[in-house]
N, C-alpha and C positions, 0 to 999 in steps of 0.2 A: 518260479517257485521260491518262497521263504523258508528258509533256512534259520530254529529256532531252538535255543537250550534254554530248557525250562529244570526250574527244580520244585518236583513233587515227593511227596510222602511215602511211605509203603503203602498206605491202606489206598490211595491213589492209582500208583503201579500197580495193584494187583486190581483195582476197580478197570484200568486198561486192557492189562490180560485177559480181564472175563473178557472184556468186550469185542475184544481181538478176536478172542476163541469162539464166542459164541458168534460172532459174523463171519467166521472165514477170513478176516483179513490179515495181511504178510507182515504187516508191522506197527507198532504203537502209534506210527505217525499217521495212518490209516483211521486207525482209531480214534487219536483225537478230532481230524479231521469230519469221522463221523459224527462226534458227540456237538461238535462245532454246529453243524448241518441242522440235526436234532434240538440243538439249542438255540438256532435259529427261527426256524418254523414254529415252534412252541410259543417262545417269548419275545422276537422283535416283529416289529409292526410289516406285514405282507405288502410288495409290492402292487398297486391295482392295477388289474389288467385295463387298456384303454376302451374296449368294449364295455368293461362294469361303469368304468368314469362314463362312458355316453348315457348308459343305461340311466343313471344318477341322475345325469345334466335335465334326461329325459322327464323323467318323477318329480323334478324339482320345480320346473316348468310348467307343466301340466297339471300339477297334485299328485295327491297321495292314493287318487281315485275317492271310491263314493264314501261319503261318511253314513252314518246311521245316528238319529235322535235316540234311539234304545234298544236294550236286547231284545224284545220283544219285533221293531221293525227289522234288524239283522235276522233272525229267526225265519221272519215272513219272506227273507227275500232268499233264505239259502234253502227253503224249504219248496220256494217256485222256480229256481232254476236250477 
């Protein structure tokens, strides 16, 4: 574990406290921890699971499957099967 002194704000601190309180958890370091987590999942890029990359390798290979000349032949084809 790292070990970290940060300096933040009041309106910061108390943005920790809600967070703390409103999770249940024992300490701001908790806290950040969670928001870290949170900020991760939202805005950096997801690890691919090696299953999705075959699936991909799979589609890329093969195509994209059937195309259609127009909505009209799409239409006919999702209205017979």
């Amino acid at each position: 574990m790292v070990q970290s002194i940060i300096d933040i704000g009041n309106k910061e601190d108390r943005i920790l406290n809600i967070v703390k309180a409103k999770f249940g958890l024992k300490n701001k370091s908790q806290a950040v921890a969670m928001l870290i987590k949170i900020y991760e999942e939202s805005f950096l890029e997801p690890e691919l699971r090696p299953e999705y990359i075959e699936k991909l390798k799979k589609i890329e290979k093969e195509g994209y499957g059937k195309t259609f000349s127009s909505i009209s032949e799409l239409r006919k084809h999702i209205e017979s099967g």
